[in-house]
PDB file as gemmi writes it, atoms N, CA and C in Angstrom:
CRYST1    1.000    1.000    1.000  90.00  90.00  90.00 P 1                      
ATOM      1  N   UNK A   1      25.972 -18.192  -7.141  1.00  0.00           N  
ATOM      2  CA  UNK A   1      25.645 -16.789  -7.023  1.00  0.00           C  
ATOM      3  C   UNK A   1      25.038 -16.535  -5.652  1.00  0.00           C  
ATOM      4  N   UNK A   2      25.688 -15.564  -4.858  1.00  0.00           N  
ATOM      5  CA  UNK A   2      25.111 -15.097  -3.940  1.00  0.00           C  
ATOM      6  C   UNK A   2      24.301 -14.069  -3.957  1.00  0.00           C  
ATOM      7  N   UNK A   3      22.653 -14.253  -3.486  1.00  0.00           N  
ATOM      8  CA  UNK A   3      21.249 -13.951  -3.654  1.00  0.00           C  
ATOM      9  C   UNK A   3      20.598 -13.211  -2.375  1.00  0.00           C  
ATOM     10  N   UNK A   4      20.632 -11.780  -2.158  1.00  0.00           N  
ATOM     11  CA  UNK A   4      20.143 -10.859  -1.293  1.00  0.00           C  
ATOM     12  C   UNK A   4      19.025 -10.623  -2.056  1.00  0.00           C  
ATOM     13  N   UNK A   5      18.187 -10.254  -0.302  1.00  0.00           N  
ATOM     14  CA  UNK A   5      16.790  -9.253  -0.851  1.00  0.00           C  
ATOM     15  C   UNK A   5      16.672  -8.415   0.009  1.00  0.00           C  
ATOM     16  N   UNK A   6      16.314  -7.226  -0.439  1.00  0.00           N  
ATOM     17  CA  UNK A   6      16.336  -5.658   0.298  1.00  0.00           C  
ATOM     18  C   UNK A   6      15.094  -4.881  -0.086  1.00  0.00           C  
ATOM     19  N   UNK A   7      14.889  -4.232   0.680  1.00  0.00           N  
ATOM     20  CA  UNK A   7      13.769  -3.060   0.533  1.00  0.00           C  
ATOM     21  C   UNK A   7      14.452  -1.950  -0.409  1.00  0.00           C  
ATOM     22  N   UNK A   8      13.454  -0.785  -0.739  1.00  0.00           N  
ATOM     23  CA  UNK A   8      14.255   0.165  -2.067  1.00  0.00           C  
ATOM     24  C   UNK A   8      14.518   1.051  -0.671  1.00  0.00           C  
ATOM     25  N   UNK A   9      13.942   1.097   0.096  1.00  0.00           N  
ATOM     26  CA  UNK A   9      14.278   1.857   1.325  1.00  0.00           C  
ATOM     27  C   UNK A   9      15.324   1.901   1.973  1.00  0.00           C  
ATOM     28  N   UNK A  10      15.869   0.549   2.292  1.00  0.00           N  
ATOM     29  CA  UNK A  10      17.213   0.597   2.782  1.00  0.00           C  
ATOM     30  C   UNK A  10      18.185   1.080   1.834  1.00  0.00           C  
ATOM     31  N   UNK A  11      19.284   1.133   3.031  1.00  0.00           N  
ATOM     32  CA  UNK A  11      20.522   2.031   2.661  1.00  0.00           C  
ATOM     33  C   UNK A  11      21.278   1.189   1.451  1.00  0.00           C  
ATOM     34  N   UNK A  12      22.034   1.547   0.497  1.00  0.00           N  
ATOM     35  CA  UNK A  12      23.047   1.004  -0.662  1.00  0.00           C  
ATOM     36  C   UNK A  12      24.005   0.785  -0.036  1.00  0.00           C  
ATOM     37  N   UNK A  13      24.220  -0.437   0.129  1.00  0.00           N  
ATOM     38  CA  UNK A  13      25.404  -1.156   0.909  1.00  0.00           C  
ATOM     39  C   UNK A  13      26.353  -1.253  -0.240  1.00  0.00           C  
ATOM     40  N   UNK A  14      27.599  -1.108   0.219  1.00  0.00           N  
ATOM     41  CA  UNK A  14      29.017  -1.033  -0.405  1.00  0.00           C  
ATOM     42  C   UNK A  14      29.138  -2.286  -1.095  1.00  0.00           C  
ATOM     43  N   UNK A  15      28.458  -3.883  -0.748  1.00  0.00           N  
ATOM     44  CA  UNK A  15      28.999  -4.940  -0.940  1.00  0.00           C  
ATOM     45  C   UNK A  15      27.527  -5.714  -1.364  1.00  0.00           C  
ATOM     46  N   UNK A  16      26.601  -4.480  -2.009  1.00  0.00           N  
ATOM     47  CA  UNK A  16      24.987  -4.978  -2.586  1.00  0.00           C  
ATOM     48  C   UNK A  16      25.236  -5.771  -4.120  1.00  0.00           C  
ATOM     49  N   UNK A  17      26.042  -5.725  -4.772  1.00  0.00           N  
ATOM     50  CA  UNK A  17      26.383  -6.197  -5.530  1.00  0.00           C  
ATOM     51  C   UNK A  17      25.701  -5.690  -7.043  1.00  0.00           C  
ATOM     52  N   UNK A  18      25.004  -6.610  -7.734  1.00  0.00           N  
ATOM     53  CA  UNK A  18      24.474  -6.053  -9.250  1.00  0.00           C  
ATOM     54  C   UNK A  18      22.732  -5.816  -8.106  1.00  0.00           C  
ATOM     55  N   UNK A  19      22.279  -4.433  -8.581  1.00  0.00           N  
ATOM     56  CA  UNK A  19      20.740  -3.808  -8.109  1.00  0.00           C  
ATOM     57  C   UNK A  19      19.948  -4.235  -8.710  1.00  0.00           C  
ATOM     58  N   UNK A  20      18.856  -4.854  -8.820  1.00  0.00           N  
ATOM     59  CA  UNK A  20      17.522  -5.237  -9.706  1.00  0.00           C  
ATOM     60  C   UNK A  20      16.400  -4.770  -8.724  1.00  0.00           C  
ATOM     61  N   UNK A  21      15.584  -3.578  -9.361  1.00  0.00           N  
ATOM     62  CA  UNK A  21      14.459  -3.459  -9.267  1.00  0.00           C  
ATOM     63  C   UNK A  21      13.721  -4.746  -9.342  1.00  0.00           C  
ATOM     64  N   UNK A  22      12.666  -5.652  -8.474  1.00  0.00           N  
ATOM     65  CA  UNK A  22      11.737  -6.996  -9.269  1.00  0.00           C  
ATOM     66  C   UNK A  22      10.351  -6.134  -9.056  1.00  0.00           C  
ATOM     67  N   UNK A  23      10.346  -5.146  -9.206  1.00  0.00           N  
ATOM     68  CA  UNK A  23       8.415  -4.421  -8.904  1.00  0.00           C  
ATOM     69  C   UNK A  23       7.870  -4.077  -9.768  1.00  0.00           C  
ATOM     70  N   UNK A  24       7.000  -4.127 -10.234  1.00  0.00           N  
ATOM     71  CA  UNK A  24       6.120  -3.766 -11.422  1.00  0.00           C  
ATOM     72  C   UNK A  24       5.967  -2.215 -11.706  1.00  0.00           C  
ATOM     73  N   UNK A  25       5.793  -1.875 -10.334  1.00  0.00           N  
ATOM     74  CA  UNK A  25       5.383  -0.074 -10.593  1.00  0.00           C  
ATOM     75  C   UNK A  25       6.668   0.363  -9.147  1.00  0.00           C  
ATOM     76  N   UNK A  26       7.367   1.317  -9.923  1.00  0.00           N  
ATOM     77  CA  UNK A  26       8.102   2.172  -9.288  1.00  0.00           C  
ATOM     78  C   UNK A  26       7.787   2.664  -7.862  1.00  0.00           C  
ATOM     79  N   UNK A  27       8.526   2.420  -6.749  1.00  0.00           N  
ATOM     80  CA  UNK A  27       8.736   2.645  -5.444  1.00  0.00           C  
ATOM     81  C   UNK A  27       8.135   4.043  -5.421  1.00  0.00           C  
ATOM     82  N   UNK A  28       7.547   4.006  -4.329  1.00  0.00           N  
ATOM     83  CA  UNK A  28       7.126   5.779  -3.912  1.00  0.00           C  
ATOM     84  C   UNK A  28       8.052   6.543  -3.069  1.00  0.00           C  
ATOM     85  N   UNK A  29       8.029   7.522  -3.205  1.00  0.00           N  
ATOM     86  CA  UNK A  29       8.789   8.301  -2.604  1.00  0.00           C  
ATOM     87  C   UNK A  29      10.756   8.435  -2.882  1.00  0.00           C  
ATOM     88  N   UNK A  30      10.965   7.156  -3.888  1.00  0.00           N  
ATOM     89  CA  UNK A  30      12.688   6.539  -4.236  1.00  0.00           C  
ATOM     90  C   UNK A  30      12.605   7.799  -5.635  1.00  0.00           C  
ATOM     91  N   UNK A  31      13.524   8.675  -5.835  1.00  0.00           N  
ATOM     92  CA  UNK A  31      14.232   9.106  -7.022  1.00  0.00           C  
ATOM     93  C   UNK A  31      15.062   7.934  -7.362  1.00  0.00           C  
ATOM     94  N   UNK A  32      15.062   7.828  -9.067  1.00  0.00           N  
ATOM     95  CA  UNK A  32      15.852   6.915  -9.659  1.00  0.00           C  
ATOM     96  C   UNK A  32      17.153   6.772  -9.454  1.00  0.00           C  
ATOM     97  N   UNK A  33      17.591   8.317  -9.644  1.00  0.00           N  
ATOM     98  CA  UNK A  33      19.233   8.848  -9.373  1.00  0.00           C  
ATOM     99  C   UNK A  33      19.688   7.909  -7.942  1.00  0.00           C  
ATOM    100  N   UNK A  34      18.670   8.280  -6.740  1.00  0.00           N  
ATOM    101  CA  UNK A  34      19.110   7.788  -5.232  1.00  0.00           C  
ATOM    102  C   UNK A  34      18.975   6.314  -5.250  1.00  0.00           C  
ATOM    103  N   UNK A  35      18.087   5.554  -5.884  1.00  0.00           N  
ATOM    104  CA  UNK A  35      18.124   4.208  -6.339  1.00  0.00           C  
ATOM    105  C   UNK A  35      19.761   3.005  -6.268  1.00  0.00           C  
ATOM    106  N   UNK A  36      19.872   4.304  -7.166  1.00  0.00           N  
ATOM    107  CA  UNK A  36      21.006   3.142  -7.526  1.00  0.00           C  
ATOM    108  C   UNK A  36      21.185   1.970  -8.093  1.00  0.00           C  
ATOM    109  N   UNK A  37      20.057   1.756  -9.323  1.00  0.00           N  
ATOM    110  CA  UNK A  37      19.768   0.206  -9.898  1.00  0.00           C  
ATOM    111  C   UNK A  37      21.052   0.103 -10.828  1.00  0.00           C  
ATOM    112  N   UNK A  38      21.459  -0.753 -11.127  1.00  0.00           N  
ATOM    113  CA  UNK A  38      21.717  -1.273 -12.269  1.00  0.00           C  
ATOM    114  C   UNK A  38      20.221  -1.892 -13.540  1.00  0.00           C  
ATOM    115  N   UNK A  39      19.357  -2.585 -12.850  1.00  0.00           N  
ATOM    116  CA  UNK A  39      18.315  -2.897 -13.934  1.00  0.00           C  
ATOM    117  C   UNK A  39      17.303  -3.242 -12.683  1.00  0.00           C  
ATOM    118  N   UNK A  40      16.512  -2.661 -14.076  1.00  0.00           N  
ATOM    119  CA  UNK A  40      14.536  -2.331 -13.329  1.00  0.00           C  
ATOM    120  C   UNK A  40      14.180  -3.391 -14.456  1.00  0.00           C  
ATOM    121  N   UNK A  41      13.791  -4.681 -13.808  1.00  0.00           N  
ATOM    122  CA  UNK A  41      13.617  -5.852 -14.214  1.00  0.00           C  
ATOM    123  C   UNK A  41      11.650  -5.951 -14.248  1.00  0.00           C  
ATOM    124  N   UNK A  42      10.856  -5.398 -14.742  1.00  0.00           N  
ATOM    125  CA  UNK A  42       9.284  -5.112 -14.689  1.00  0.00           C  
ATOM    126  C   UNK A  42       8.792  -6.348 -15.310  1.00  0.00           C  
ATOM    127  N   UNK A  43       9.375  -7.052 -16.045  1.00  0.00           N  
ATOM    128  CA  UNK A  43       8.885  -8.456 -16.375  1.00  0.00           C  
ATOM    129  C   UNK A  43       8.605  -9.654 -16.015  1.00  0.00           C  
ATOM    130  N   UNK A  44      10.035  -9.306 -14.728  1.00  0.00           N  
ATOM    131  CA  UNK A  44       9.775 -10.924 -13.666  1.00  0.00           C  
ATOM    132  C   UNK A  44       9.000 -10.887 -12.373  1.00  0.00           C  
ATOM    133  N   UNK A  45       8.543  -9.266 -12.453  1.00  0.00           N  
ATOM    134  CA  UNK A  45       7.325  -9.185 -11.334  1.00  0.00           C  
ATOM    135  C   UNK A  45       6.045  -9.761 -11.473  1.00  0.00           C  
ATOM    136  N   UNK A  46       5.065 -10.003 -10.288  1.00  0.00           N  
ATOM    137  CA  UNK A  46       3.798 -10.840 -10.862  1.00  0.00           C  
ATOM    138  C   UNK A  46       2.936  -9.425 -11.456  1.00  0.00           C  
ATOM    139  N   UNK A  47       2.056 -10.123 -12.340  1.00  0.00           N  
ATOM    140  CA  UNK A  47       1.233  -9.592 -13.075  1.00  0.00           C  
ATOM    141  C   UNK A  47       0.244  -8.656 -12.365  1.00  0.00           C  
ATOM    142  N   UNK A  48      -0.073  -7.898 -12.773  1.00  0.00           N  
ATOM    143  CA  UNK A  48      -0.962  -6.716 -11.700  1.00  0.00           C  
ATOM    144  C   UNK A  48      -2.450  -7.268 -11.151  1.00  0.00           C  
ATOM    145  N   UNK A  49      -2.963  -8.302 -12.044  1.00  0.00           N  
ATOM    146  CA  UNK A  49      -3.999  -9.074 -11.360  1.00  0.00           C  
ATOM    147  C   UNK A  49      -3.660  -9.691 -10.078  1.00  0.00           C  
ATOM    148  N   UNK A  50      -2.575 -10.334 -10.314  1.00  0.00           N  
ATOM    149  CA  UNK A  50      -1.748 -11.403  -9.668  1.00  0.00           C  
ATOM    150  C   UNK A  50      -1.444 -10.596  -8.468  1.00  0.00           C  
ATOM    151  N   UNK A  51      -1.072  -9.664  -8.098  1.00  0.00           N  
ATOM    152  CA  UNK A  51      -0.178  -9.055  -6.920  1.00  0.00           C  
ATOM    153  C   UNK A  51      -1.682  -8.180  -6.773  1.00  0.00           C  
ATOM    154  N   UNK A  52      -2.575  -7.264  -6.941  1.00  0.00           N  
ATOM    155  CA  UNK A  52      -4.130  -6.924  -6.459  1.00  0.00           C  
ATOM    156  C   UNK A  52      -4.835  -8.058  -5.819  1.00  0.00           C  
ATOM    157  N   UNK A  53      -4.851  -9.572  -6.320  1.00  0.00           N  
ATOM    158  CA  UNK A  53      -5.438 -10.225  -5.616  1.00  0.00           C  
ATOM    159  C   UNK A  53      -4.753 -11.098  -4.189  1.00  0.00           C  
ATOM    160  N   UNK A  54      -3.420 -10.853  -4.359  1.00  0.00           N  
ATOM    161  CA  UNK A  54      -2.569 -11.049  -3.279  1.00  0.00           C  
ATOM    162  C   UNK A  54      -3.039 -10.039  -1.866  1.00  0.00           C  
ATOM    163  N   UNK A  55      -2.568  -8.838  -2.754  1.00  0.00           N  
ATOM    164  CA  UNK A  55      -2.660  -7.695  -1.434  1.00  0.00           C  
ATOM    165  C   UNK A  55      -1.583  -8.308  -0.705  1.00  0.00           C  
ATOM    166  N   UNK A  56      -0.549  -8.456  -0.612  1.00  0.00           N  
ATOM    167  CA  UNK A  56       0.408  -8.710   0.769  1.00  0.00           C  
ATOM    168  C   UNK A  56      -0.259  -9.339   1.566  1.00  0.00           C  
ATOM    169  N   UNK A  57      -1.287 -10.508   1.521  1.00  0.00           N  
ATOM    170  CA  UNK A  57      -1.616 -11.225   2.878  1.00  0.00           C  
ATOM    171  C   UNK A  57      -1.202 -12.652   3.083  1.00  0.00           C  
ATOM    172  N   UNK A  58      -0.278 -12.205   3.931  1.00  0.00           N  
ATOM    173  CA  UNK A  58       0.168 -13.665   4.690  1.00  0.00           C  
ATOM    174  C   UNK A  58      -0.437 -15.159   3.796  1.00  0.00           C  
ATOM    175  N   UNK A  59      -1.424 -14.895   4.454  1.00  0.00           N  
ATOM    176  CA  UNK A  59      -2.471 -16.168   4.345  1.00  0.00           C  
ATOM    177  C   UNK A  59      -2.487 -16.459   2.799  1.00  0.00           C  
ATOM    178  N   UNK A  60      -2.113 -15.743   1.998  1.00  0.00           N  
ATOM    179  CA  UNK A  60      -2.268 -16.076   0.520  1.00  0.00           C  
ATOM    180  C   UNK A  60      -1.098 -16.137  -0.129  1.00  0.00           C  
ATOM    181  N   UNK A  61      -0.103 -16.625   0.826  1.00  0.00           N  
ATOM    182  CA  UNK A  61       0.887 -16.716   0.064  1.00  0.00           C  
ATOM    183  C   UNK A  61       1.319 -17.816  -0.191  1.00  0.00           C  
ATOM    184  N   UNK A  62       0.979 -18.785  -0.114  1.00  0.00           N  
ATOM    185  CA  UNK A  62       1.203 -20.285  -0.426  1.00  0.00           C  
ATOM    186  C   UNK A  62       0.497 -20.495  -1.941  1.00  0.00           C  
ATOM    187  N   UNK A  63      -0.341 -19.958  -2.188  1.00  0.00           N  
ATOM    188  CA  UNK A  63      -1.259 -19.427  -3.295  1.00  0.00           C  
ATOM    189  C   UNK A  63      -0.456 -18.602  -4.473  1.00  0.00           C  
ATOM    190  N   UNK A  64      -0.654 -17.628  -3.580  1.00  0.00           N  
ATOM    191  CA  UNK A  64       0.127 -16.120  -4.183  1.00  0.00           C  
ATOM    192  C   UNK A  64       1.210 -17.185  -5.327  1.00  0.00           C  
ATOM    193  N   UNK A  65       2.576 -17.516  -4.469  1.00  0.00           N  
ATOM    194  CA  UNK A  65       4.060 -18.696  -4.945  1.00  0.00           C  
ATOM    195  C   UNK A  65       3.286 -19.229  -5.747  1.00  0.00           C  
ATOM    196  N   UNK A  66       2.441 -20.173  -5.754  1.00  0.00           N  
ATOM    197  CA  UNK A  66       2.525 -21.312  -6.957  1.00  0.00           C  
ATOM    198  C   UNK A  66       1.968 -20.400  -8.017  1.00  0.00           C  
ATOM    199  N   UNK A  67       0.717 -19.284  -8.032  1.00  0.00           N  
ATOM    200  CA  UNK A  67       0.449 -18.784  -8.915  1.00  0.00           C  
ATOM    201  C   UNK A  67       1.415 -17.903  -9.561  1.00  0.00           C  
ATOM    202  N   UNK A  68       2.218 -17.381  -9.010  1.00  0.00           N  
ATOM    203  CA  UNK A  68       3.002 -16.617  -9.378  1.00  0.00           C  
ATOM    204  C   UNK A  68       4.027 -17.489 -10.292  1.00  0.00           C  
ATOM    205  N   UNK A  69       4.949 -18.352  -9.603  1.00  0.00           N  
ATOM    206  CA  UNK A  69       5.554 -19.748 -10.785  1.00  0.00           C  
ATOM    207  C   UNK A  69       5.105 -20.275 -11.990  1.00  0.00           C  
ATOM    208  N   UNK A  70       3.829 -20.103 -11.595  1.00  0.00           N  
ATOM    209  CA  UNK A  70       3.300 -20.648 -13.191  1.00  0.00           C  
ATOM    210  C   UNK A  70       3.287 -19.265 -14.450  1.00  0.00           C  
ATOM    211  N   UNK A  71       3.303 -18.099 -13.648  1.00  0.00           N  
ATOM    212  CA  UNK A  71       3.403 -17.132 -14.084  1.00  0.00           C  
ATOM    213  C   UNK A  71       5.275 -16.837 -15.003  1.00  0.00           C  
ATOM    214  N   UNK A  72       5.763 -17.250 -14.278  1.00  0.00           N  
ATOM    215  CA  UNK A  72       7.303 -16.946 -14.526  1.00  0.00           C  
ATOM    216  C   UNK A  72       7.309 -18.408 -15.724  1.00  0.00           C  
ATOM    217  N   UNK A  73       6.815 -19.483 -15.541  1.00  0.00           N  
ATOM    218  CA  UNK A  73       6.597 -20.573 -16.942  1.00  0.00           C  
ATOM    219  C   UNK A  73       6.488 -20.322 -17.668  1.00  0.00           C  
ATOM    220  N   UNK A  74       5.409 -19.129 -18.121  1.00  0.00           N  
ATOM    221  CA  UNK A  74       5.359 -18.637 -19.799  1.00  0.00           C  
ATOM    222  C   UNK A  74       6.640 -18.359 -20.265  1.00  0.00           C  
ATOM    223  N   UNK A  75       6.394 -17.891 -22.120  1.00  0.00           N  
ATOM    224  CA  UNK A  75       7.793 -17.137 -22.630  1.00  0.00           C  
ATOM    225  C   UNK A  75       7.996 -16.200 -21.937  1.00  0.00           C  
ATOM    226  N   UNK A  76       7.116 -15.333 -21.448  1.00  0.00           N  
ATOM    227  CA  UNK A  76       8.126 -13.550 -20.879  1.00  0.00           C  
ATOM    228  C   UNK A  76       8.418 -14.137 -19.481  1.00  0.00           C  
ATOM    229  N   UNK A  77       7.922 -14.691 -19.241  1.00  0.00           N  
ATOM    230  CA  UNK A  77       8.241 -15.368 -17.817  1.00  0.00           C  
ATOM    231  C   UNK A  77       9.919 -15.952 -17.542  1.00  0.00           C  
ATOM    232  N   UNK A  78      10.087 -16.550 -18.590  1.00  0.00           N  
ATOM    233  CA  UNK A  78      11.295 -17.551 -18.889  1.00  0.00           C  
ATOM    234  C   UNK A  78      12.199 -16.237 -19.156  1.00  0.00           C  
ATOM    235  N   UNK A  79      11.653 -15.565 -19.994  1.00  0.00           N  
ATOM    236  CA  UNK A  79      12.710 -14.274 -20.578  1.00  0.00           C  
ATOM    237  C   UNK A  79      13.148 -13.530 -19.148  1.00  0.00           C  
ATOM    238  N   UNK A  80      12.188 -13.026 -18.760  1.00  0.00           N  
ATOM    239  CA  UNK A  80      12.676 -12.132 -17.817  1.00  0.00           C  
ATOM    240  C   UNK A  80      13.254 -12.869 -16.565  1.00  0.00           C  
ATOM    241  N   UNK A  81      13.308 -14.330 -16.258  1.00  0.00           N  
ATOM    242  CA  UNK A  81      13.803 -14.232 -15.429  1.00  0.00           C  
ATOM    243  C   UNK A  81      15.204 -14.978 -15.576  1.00  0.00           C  
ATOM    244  N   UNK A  82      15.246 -15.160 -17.156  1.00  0.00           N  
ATOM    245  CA  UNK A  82      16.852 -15.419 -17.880  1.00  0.00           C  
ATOM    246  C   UNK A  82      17.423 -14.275 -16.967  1.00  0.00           C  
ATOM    247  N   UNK A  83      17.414 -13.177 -17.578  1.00  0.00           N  
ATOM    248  CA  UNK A  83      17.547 -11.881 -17.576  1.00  0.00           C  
ATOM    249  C   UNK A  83      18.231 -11.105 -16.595  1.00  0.00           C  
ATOM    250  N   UNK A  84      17.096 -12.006 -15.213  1.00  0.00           N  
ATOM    251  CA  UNK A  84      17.798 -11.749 -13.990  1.00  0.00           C  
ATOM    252  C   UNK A  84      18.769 -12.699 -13.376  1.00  0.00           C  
ATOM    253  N   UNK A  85      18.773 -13.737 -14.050  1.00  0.00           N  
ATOM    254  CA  UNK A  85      20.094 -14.592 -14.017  1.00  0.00           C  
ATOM    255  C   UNK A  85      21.043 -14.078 -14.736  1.00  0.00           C  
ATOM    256  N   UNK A  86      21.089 -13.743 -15.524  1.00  0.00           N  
ATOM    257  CA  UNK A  86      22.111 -12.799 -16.330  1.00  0.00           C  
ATOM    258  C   UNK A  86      22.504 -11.847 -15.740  1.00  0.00           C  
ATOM    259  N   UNK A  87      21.891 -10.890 -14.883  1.00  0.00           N  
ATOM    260  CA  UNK A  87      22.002  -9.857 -14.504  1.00  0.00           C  
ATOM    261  C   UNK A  87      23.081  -9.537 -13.851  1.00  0.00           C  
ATOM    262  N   UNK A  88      23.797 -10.270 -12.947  1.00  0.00           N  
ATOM    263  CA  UNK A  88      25.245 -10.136 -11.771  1.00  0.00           C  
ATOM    264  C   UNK A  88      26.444  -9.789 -12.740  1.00  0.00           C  
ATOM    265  N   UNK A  89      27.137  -8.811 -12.574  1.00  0.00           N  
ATOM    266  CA  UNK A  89      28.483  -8.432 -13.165  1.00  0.00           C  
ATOM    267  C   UNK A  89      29.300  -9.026 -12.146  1.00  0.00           C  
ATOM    268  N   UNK A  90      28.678  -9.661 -10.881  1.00  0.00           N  
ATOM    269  CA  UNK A  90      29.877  -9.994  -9.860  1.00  0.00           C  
ATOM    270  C   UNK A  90      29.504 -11.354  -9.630  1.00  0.00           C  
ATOM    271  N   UNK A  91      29.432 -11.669  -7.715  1.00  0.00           N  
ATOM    272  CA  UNK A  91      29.094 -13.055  -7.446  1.00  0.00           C  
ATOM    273  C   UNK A  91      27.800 -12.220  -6.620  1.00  0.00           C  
ATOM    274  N   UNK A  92      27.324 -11.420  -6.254  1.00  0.00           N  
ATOM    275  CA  UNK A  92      26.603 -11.025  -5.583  1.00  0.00           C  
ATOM    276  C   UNK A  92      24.950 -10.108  -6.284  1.00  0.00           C  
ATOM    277  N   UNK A  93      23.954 -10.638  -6.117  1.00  0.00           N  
ATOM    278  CA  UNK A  93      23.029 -10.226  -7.062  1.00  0.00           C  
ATOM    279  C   UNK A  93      21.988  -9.898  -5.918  1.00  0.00           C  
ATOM    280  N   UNK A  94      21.732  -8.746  -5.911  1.00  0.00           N  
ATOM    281  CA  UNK A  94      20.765  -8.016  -4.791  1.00  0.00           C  
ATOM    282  C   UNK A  94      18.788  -7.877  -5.467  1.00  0.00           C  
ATOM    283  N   UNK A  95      18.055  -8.260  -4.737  1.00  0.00           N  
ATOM    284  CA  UNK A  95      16.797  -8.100  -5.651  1.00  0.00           C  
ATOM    285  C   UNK A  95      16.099  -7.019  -4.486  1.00  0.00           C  
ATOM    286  N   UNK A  96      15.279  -6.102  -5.353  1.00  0.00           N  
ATOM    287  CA  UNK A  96      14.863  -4.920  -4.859  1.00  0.00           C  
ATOM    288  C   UNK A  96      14.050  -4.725  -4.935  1.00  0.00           C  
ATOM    289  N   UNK A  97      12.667  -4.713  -3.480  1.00  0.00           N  
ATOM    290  CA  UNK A  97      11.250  -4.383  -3.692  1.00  0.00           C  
ATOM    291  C   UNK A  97      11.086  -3.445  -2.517  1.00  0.00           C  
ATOM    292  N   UNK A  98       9.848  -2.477  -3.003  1.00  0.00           N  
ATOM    293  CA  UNK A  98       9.319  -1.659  -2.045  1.00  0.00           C  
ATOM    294  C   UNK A  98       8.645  -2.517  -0.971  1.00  0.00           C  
ATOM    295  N   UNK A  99       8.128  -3.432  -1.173  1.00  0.00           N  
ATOM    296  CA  UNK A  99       7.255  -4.285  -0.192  1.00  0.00           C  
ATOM    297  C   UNK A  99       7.887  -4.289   0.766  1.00  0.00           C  
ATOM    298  N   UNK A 100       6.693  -4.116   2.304  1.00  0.00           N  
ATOM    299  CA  UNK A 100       7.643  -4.241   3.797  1.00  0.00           C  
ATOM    300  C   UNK A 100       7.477  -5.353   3.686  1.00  0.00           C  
ATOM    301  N   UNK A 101       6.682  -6.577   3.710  1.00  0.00           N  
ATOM    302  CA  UNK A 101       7.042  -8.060   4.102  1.00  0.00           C  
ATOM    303  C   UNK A 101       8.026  -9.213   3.261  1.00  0.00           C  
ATOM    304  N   UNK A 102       9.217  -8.979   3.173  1.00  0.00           N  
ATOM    305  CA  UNK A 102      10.168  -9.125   1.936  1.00  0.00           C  
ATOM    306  C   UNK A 102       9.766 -11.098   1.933  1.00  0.00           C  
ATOM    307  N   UNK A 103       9.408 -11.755   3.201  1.00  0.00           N  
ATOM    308  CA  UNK A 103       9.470 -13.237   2.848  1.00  0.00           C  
ATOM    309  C   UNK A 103       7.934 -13.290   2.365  1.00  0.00           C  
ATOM    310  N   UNK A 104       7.172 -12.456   2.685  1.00  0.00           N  
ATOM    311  CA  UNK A 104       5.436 -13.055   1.948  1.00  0.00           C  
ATOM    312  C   UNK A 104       5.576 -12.329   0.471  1.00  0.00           C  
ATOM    313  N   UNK A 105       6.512 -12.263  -0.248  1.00  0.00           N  
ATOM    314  CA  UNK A 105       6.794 -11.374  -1.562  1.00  0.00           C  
ATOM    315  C   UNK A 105       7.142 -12.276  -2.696  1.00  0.00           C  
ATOM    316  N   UNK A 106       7.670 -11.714  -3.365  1.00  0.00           N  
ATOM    317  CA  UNK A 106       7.713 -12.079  -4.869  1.00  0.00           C  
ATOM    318  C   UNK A 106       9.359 -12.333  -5.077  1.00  0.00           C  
ATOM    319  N   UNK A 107       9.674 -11.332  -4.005  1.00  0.00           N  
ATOM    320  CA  UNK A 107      11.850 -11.568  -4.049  1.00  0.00           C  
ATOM    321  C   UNK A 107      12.126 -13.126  -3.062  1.00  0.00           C  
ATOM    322  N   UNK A 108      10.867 -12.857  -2.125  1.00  0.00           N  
ATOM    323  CA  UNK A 108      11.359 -14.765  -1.972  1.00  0.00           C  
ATOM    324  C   UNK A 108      11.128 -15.815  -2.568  1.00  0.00           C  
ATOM    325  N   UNK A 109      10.669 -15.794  -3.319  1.00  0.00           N  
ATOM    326  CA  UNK A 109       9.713 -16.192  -4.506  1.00  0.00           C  
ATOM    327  C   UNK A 109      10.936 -16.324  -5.328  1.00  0.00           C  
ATOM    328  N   UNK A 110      11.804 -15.814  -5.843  1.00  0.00           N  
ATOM    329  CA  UNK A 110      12.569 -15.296  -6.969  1.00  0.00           C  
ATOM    330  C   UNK A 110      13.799 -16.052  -6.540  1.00  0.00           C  
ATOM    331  N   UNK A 111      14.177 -15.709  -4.891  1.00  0.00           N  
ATOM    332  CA  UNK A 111      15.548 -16.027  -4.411  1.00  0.00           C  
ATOM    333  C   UNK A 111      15.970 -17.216  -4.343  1.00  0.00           C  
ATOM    334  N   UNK A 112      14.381 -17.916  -3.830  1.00  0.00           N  
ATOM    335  CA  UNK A 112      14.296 -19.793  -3.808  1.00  0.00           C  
ATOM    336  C   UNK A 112      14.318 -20.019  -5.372  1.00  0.00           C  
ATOM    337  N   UNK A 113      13.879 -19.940  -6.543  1.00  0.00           N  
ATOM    338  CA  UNK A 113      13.694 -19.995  -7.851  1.00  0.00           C  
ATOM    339  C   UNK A 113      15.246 -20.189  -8.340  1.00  0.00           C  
ATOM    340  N   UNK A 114      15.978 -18.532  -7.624  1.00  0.00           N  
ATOM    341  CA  UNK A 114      17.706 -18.351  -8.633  1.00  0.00           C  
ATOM    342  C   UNK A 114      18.327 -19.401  -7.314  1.00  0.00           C  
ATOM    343  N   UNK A 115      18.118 -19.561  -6.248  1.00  0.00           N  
ATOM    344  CA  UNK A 115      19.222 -20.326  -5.635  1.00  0.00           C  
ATOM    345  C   UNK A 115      19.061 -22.135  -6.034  1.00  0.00           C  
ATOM    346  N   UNK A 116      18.098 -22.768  -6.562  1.00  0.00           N  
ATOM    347  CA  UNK A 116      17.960 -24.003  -7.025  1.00  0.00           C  
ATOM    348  C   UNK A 116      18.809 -24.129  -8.195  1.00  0.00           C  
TER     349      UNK A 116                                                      
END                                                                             
């Protein structure tokens, strides 16, 4: 499976393949309609403790990853991120976060996880 990660900001590319929301709380400023998801995946995002004590900083992301993995170990963990393995109707499976720093995130997190 070929494994993109995009901002909800950027443009809907012709060749984005199956859309997954991975964010816990809905993009600001994105209408759903302009979206364009196929699935808003809210389960395989980290936990709201988990991503508040992150804050997007660099420096905590070596942290951030392993805590977050152990996070995706539980049952809903395992479920939801069946889910997003399941998710591709094609060969191409796009993961979708508002976050500007897409490699200190949770979709790189996800992309290394589905590409193993």
């Amino acid at each position: 499976m070929n494994i993109t990660v995009k901002r909800m900001y950027d443009e809907v590319g012709h060749n984005d393949g199956t859309r997954v929301l991975v964010d816990r709380v809905w993009p600001r400023g994105v209408s759903k309609e302009d979206a364009r998801l196929d699935d808003w995946n809210k389960d395989v995002a980290p936990s709201t403790e988990l991503r508040k004590w992150f804050g997007h900083d660099p420096e905590k992301f070596e942290e951030f990853s392993r805590r977050y993995r152990k996070e995706l170990e539980t049952d809903q963990g395992r479920e939801a991120l069946q889910r997003l393995r399941d998710a591709p109707t094609g060969k191409r499976l796009t993961l979708l976060t508002a976050t500007k720093d897409i490699e200190h995130s949770q979709v790189a997190v996800l992309r290394d996880l589905l590409s193993d």
